[in-house]
PDB file of N, CA, C and O in Angstrom:
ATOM      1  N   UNK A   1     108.022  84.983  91.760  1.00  0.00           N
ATOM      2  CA  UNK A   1     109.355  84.647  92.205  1.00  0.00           C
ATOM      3  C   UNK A   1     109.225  83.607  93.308  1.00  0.00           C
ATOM      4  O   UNK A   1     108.459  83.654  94.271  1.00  0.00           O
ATOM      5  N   UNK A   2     110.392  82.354  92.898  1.00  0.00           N
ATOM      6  CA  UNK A   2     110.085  81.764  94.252  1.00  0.00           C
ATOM      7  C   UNK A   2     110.497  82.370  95.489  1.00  0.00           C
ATOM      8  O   UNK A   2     111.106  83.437  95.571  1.00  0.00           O
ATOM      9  N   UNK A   3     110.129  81.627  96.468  1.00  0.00           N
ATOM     10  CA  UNK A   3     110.716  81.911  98.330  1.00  0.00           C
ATOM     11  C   UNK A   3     112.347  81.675  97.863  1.00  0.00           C
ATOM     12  O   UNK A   3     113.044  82.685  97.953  1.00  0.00           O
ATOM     13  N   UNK A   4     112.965  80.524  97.411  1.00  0.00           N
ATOM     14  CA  UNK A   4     114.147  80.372  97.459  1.00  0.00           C
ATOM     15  C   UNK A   4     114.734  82.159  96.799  1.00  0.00           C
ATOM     16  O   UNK A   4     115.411  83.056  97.301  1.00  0.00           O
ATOM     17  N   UNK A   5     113.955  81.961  95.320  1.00  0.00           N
ATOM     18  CA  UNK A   5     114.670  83.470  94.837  1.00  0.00           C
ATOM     19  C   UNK A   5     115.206  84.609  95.384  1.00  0.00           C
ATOM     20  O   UNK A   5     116.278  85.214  95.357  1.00  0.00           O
ATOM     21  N   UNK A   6     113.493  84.769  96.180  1.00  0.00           N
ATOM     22  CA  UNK A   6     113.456  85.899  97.028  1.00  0.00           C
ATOM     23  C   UNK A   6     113.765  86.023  98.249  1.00  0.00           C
ATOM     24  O   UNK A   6     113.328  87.035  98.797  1.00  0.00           O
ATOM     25  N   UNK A   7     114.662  84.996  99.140  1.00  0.00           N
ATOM     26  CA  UNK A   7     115.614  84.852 100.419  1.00  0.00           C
ATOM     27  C   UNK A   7     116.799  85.406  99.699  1.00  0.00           C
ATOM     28  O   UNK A   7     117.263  86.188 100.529  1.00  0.00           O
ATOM     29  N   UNK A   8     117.383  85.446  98.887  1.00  0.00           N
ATOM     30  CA  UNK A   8     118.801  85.809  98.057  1.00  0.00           C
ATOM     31  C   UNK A   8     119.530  84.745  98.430  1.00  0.00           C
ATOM     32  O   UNK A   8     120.726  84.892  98.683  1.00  0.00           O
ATOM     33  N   UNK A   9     118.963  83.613  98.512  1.00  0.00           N
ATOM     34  CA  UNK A   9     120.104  82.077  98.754  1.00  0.00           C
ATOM     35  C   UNK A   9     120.694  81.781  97.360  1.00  0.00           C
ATOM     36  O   UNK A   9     120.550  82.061  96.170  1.00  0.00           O
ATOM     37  N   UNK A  10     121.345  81.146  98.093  1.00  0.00           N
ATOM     38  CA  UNK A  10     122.629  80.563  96.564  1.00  0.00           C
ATOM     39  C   UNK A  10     121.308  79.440  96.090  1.00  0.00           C
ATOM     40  O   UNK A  10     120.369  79.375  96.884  1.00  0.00           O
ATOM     41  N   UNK A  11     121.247  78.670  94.962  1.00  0.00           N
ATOM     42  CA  UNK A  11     120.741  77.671  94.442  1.00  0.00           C
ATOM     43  C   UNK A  11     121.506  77.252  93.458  1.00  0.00           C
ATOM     44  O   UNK A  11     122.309  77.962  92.854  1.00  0.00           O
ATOM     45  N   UNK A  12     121.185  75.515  93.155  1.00  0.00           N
ATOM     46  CA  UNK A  12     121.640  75.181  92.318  1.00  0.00           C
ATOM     47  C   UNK A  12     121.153  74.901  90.582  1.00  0.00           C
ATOM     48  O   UNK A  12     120.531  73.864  90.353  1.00  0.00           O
ATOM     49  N   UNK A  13     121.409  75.692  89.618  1.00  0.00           N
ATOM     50  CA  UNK A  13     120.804  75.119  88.530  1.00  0.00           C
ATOM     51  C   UNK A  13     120.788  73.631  88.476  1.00  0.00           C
ATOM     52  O   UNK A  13     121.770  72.932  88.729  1.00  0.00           O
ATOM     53  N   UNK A  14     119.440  73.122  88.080  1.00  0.00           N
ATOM     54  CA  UNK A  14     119.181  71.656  87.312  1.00  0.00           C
ATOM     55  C   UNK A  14     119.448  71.567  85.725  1.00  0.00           C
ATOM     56  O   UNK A  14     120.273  70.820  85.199  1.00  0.00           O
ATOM     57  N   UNK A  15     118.700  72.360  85.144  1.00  0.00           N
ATOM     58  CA  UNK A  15     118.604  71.894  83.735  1.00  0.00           C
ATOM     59  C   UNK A  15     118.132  73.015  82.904  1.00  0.00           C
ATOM     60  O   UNK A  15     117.419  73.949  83.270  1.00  0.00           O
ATOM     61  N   UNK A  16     118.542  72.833  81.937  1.00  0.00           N
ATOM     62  CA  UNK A  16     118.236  73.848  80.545  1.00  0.00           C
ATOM     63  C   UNK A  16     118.030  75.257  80.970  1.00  0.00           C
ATOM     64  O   UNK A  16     119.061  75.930  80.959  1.00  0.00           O
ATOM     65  N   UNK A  17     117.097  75.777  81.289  1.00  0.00           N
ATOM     66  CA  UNK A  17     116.951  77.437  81.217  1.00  0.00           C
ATOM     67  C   UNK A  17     117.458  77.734  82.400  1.00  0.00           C
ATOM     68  O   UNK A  17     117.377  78.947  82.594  1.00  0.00           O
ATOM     69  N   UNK A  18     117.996  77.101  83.366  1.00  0.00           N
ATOM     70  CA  UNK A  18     117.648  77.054  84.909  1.00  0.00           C
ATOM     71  C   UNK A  18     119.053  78.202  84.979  1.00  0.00           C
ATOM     72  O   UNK A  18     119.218  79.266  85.577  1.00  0.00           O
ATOM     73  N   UNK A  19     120.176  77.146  83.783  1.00  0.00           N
ATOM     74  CA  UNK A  19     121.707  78.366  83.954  1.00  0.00           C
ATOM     75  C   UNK A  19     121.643  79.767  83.709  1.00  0.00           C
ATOM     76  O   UNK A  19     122.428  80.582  84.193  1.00  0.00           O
ATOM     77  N   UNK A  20     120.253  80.155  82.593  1.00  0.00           N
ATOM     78  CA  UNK A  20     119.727  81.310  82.446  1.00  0.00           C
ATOM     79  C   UNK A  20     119.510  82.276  83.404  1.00  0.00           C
ATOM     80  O   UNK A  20     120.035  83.378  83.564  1.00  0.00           O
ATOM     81  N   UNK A  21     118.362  81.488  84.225  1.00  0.00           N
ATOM     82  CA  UNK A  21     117.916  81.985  85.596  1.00  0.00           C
ATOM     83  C   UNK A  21     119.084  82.390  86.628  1.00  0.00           C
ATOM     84  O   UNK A  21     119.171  83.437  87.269  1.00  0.00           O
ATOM     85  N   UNK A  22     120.015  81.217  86.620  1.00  0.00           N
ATOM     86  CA  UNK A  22     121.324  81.825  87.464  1.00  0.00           C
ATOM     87  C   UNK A  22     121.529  83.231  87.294  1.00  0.00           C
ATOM     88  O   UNK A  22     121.130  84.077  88.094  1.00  0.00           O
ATOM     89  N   UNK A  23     122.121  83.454  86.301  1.00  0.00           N
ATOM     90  CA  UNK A  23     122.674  84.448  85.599  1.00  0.00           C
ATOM     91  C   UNK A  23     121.844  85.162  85.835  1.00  0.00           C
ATOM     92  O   UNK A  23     122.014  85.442  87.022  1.00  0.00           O
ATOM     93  N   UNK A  24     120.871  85.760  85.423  1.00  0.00           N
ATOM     94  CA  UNK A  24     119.749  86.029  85.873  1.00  0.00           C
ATOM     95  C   UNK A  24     119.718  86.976  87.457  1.00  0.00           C
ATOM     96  O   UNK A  24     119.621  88.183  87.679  1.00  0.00           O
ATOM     97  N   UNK A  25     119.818  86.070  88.138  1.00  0.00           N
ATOM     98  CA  UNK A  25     119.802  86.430  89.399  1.00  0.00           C
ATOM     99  C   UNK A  25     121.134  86.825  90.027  1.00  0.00           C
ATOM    100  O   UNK A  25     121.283  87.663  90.917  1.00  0.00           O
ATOM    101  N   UNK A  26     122.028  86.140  89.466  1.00  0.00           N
ATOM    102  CA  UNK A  26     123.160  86.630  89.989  1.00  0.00           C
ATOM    103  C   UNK A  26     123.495  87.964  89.715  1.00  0.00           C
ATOM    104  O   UNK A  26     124.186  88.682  90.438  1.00  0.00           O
ATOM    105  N   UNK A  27     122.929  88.300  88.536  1.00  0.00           N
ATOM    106  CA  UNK A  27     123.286  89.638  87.699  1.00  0.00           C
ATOM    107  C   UNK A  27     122.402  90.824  88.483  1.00  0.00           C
ATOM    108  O   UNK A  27     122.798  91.919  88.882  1.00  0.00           O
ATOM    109  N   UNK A  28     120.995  90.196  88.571  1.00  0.00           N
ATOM    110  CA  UNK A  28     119.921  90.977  89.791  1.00  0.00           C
ATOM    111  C   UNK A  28     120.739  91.347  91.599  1.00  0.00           C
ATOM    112  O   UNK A  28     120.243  91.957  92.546  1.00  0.00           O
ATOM    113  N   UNK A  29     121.677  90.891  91.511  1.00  0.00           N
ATOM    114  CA  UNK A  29     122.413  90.572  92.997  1.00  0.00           C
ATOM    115  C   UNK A  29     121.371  90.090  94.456  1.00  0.00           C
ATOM    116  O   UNK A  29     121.391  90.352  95.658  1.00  0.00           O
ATOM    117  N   UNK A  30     120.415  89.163  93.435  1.00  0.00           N
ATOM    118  CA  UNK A  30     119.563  88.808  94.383  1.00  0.00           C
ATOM    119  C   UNK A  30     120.221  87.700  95.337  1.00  0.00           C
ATOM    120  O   UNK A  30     120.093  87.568  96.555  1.00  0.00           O
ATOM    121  N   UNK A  31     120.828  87.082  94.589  1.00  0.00           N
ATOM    122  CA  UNK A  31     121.746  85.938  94.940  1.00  0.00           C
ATOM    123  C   UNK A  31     123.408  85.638  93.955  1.00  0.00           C
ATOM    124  O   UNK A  31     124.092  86.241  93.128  1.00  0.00           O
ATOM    125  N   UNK A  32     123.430  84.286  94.723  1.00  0.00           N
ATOM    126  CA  UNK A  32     124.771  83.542  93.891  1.00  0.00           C
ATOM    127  C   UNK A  32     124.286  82.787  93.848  1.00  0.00           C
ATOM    128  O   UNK A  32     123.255  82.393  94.393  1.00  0.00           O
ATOM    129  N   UNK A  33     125.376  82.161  92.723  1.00  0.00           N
ATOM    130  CA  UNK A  33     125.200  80.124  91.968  1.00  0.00           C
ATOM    131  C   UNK A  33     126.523  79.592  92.676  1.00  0.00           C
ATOM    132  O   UNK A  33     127.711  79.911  92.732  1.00  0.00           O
ATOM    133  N   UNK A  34     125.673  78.603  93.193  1.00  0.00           N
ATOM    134  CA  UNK A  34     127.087  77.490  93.570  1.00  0.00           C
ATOM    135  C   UNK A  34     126.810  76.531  92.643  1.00  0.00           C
ATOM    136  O   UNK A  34     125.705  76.040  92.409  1.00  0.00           O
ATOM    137  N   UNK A  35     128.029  76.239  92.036  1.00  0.00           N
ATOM    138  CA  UNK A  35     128.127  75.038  90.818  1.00  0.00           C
ATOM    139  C   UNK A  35     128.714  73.680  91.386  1.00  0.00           C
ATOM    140  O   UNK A  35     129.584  73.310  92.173  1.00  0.00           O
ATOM    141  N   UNK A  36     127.637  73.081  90.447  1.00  0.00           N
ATOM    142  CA  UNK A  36     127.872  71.708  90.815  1.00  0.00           C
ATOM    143  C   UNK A  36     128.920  71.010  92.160  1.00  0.00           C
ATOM    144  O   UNK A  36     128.809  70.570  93.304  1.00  0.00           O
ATOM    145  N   UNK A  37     130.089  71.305  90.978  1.00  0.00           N
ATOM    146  CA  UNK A  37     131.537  70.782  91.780  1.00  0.00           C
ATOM    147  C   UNK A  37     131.591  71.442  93.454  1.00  0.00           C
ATOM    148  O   UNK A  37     132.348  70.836  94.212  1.00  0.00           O
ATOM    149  N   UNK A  38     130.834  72.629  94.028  1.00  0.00           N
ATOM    150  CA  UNK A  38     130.562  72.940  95.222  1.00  0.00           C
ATOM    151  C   UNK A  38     130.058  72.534  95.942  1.00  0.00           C
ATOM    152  O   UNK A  38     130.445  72.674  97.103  1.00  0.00           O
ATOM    153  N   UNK A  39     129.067  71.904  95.676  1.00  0.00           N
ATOM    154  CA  UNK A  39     127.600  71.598  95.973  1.00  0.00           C
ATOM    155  C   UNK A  39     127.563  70.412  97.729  1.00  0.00           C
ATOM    156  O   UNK A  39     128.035  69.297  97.954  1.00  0.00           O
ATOM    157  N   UNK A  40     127.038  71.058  98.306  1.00  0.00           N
ATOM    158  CA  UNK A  40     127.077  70.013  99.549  1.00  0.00           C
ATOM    159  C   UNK A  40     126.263  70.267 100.443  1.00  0.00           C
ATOM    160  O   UNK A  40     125.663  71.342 100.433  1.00  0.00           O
ATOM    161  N   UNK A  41     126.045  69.263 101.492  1.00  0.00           N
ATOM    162  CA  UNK A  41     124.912  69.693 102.499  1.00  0.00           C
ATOM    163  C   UNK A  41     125.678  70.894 103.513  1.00  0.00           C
ATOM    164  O   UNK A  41     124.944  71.760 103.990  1.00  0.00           O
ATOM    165  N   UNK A  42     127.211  70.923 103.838  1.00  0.00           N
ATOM    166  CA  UNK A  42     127.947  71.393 104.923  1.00  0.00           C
ATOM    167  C   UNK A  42     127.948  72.686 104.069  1.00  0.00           C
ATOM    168  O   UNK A  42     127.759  73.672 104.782  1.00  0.00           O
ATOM    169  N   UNK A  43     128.126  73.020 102.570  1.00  0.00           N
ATOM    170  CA  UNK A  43     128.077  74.300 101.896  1.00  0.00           C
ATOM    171  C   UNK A  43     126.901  75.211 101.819  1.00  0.00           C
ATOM    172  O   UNK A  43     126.601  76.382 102.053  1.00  0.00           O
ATOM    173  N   UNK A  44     126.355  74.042 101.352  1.00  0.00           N
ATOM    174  CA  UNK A  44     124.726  74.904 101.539  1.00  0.00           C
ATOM    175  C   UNK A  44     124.136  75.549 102.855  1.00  0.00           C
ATOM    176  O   UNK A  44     123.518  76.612 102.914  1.00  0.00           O
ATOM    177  N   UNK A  45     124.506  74.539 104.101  1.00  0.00           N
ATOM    178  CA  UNK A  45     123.949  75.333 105.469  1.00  0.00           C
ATOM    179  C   UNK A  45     125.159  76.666 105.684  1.00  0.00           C
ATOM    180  O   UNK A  45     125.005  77.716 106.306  1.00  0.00           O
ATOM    181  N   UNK A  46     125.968  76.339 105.179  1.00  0.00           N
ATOM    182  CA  UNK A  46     126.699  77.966 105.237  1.00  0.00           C
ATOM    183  C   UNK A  46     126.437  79.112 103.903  1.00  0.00           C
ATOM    184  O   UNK A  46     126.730  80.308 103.927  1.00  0.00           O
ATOM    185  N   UNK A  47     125.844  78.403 102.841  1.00  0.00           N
ATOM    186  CA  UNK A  47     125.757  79.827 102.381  1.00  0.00           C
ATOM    187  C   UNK A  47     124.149  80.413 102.871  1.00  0.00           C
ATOM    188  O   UNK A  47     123.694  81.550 102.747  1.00  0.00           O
ATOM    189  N   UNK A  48     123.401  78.984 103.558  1.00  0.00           N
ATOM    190  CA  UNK A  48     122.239  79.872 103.953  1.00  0.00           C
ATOM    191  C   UNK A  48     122.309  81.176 104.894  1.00  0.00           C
ATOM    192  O   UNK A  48     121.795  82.293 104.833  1.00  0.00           O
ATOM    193  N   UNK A  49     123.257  80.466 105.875  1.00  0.00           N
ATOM    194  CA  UNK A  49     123.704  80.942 107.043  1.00  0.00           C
ATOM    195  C   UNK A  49     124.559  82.742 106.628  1.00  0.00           C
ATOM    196  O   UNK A  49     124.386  83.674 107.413  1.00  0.00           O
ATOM    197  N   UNK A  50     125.012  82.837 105.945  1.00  0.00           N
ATOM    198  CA  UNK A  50     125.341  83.810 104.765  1.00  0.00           C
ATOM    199  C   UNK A  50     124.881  84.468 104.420  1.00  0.00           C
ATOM    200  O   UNK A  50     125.256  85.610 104.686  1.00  0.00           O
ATOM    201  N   UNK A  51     124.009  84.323 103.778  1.00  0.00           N
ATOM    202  CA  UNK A  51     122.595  84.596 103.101  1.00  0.00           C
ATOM    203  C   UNK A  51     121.509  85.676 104.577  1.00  0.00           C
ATOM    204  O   UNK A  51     120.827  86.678 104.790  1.00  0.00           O
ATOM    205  N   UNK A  52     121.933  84.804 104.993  1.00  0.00           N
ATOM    206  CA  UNK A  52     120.615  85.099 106.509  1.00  0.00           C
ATOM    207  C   UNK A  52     121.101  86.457 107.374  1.00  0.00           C
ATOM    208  O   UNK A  52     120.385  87.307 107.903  1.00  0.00           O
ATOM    209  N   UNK A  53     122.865  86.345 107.326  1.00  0.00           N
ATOM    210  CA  UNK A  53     123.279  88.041 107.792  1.00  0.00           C
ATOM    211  C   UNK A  53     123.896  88.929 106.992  1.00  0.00           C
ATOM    212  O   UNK A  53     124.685  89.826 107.288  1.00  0.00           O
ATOM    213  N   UNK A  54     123.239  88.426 105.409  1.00  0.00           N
ATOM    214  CA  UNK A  54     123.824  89.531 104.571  1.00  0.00           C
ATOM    215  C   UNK A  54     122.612  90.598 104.222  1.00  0.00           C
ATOM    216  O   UNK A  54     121.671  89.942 103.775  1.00  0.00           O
ATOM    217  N   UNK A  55     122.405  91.515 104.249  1.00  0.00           N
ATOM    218  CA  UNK A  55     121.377  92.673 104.410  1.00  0.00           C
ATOM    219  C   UNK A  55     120.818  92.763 102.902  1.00  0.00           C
ATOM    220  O   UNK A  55     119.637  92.821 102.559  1.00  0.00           O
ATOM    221  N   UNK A  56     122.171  92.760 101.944  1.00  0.00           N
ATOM    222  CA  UNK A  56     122.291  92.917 100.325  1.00  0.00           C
ATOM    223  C   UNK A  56     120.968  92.032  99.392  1.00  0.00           C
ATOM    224  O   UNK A  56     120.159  92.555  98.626  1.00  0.00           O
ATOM    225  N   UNK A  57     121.093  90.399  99.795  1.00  0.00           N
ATOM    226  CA  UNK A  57     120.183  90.033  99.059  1.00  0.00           C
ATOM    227  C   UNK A  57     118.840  90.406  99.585  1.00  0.00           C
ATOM    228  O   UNK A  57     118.211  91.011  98.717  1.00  0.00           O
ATOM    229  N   UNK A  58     118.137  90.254 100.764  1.00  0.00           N
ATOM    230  CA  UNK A  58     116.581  90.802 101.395  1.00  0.00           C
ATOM    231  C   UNK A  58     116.550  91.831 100.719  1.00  0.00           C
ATOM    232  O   UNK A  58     115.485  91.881 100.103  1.00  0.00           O
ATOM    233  N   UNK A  59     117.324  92.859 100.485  1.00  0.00           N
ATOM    234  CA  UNK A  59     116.999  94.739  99.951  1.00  0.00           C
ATOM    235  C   UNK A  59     116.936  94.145  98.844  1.00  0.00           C
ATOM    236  O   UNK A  59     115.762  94.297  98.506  1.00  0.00           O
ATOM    237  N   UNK A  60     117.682  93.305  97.712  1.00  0.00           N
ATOM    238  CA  UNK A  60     117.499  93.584  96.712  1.00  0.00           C
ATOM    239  C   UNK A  60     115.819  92.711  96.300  1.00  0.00           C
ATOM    240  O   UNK A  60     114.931  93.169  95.581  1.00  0.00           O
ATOM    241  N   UNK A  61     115.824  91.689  96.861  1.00  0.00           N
ATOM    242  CA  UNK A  61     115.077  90.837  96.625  1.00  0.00           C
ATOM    243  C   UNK A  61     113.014  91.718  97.204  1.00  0.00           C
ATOM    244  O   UNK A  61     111.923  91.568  96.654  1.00  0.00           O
ATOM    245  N   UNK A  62     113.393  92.491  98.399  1.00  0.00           N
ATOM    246  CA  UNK A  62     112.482  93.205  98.666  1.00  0.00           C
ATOM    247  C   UNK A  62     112.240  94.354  97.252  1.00  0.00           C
ATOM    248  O   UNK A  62     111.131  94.655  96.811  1.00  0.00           O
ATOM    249  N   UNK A  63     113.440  94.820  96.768  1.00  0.00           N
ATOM    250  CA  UNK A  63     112.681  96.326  96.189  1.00  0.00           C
ATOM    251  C   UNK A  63     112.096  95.646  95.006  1.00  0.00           C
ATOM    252  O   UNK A  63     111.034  96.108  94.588  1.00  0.00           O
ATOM    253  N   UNK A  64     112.737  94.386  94.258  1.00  0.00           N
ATOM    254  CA  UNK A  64     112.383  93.608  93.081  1.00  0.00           C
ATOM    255  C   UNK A  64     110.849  93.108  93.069  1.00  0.00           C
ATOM    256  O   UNK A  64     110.092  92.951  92.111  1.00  0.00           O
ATOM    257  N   UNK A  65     110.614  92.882  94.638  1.00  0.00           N
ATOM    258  CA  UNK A  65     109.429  92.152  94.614  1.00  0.00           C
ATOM    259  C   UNK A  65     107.910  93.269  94.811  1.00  0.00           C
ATOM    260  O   UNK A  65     106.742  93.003  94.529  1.00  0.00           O
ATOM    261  N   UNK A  66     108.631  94.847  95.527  1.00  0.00           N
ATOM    262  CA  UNK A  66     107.805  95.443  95.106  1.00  0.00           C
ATOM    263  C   UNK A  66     107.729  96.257  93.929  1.00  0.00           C
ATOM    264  O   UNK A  66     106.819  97.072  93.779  1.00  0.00           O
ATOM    265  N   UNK A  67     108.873  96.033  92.870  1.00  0.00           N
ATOM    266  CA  UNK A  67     108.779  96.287  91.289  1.00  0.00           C
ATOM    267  C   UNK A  67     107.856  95.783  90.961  1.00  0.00           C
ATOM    268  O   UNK A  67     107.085  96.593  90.446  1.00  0.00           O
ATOM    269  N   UNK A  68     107.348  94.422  90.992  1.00  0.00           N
ATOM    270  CA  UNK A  68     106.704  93.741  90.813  1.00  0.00           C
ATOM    271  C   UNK A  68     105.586  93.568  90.891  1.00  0.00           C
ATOM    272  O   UNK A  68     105.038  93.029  89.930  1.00  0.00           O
ATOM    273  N   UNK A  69     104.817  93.937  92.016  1.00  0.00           N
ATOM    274  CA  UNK A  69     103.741  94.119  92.938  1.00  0.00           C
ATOM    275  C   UNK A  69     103.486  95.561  92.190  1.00  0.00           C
ATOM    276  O   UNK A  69     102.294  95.769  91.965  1.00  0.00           O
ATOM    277  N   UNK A  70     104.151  96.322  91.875  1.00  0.00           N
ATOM    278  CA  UNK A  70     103.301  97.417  90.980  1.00  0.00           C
ATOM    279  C   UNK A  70     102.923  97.513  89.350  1.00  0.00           C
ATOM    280  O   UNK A  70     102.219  98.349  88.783  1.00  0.00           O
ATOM    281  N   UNK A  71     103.542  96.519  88.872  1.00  0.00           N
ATOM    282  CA  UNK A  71     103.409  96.228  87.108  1.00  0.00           C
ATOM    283  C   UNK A  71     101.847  95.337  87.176  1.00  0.00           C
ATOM    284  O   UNK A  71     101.454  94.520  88.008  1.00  0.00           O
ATOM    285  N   UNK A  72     101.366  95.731  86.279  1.00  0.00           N
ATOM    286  CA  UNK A  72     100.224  95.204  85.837  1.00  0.00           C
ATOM    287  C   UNK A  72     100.608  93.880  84.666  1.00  0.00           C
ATOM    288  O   UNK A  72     100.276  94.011  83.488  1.00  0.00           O
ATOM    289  N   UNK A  73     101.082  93.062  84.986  1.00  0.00           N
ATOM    290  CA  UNK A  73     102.047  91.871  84.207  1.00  0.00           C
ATOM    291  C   UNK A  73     100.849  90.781  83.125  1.00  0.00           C
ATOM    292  O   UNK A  73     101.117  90.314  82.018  1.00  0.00           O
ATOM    293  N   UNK A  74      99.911  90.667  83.685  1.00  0.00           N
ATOM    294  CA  UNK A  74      98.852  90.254  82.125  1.00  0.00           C
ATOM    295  C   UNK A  74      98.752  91.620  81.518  1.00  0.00           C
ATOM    296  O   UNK A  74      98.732  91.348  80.318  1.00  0.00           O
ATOM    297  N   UNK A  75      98.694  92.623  81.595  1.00  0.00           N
ATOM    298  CA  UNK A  75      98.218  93.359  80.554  1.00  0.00           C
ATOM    299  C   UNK A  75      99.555  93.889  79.735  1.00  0.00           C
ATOM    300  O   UNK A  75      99.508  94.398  78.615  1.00  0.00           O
ATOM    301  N   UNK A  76     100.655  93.690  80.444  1.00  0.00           N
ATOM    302  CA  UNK A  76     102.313  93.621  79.899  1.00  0.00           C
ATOM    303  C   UNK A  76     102.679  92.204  78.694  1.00  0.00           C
ATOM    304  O   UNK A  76     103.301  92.053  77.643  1.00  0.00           O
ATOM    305  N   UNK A  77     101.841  91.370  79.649  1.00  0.00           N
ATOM    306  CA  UNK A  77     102.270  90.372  78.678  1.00  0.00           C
ATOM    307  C   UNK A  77     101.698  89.889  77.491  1.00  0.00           C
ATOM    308  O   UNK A  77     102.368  89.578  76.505  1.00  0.00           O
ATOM    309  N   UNK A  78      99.809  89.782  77.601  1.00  0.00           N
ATOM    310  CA  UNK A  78      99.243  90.245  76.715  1.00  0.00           C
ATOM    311  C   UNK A  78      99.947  91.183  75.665  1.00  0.00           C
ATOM    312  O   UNK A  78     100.316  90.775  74.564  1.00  0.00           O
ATOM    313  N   UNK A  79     100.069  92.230  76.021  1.00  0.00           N
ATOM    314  CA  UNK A  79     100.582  93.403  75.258  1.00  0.00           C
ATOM    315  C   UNK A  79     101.700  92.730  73.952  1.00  0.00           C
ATOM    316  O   UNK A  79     101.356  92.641  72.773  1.00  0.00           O
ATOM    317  N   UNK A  80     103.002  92.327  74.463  1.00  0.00           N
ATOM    318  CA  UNK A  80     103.753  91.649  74.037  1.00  0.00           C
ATOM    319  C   UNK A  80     102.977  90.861  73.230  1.00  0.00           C
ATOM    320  O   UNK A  80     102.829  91.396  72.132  1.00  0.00           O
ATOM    321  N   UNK A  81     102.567  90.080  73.303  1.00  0.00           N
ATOM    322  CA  UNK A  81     102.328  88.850  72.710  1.00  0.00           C
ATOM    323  C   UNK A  81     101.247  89.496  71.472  1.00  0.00           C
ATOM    324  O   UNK A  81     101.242  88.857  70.420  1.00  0.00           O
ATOM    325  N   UNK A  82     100.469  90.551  71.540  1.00  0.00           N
ATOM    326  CA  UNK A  82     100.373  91.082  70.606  1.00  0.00           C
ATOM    327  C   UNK A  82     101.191  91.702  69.287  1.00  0.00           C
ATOM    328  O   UNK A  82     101.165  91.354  68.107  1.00  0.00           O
ATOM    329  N   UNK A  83     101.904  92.732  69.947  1.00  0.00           N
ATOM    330  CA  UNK A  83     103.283  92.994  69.537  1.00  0.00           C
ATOM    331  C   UNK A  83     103.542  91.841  68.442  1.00  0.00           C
ATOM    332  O   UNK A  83     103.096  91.779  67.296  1.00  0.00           O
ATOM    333  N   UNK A  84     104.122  91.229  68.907  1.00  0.00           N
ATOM    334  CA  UNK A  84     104.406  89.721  68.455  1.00  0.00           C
ATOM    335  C   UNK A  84     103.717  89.264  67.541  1.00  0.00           C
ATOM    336  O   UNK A  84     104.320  88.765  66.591  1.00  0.00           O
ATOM    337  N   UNK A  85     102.553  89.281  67.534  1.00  0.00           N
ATOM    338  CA  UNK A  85     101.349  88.231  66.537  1.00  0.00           C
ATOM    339  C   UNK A  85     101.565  89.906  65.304  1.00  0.00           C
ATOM    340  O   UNK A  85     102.263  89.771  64.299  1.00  0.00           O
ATOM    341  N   UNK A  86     101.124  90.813  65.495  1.00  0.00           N
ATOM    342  CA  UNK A  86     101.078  92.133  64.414  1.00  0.00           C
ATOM    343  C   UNK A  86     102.513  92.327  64.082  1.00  0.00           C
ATOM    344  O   UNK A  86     102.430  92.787  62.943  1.00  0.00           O
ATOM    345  N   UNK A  87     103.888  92.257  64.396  1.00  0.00           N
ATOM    346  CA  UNK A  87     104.995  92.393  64.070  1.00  0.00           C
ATOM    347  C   UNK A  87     104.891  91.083  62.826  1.00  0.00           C
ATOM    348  O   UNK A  87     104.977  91.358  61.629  1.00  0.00           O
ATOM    349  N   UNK A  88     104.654  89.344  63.438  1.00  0.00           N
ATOM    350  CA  UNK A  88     104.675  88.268  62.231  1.00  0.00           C
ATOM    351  C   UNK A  88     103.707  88.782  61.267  1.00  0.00           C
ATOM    352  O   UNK A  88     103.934  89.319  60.182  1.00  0.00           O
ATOM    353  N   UNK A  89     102.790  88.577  61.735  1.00  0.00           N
ATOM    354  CA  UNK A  89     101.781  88.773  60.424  1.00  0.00           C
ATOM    355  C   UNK A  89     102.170  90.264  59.655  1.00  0.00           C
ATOM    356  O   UNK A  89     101.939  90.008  58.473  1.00  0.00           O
ATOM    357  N   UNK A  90     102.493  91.239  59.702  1.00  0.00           N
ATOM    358  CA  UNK A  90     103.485  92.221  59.142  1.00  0.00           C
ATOM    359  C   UNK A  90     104.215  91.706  58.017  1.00  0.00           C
ATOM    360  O   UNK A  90     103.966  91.702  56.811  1.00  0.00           O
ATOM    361  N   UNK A  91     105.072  91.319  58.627  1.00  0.00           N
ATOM    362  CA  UNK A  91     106.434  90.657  58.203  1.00  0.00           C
ATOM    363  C   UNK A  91     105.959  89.519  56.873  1.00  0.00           C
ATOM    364  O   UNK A  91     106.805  89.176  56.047  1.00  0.00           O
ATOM    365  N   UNK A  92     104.610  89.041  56.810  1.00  0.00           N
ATOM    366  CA  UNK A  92     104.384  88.046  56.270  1.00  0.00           C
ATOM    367  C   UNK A  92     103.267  88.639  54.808  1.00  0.00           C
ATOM    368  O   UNK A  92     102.780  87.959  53.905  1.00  0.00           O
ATOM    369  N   UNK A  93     103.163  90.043  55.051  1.00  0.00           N
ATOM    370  CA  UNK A  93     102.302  90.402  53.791  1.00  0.00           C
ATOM    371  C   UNK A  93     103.318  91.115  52.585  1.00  0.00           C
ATOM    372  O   UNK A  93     102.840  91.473  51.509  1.00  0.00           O
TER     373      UNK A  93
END
């Protein structure tokens, strides 16, 4: 996760998967999306500022990151990706 993620700051999607990630996070209540049409230097130092005495995103962004810190995530993902290769080749005899 990035630093931005895991402060619970607003960010702005760039491109393709990024609106995913919003959603994503917004849905995690790690943060918010400010869209485009918001977007400013005077907005942004206030939603940091926001961000910085709201208690909500740090807790969420803390318990997420020690979710995290306890999954064994190559042997998760490996795993999957097995899954995956024996599910096609399955599917293909």
């Amino acid at each position: 996760m990035s630093t931005t993620a895991a402060s619970g700051a607003r960010w702005r999607p760039a491109s393709f998967d990024q609106w995913y990630n919003a959603g994503r996070i917004r849905a995690l209540r790690l943060g918010r999306v400010m869209e485009w049409k918001q977007f400013s230097e005077e907005r942004l130092a206030a939603e940091i500022e926001h961000v910085s005495r709201t208690s909500l995103y740090q807790e969420r962004a803390t318990a997420l990151g020690q979710a995290l810190a306890s999954e064994d995530g190559a042997s998760s993902a490996c795993a999957a990706i097995e899954d995956l290769i024996n599910t096609s080749v399955a599917a293909r005899r």
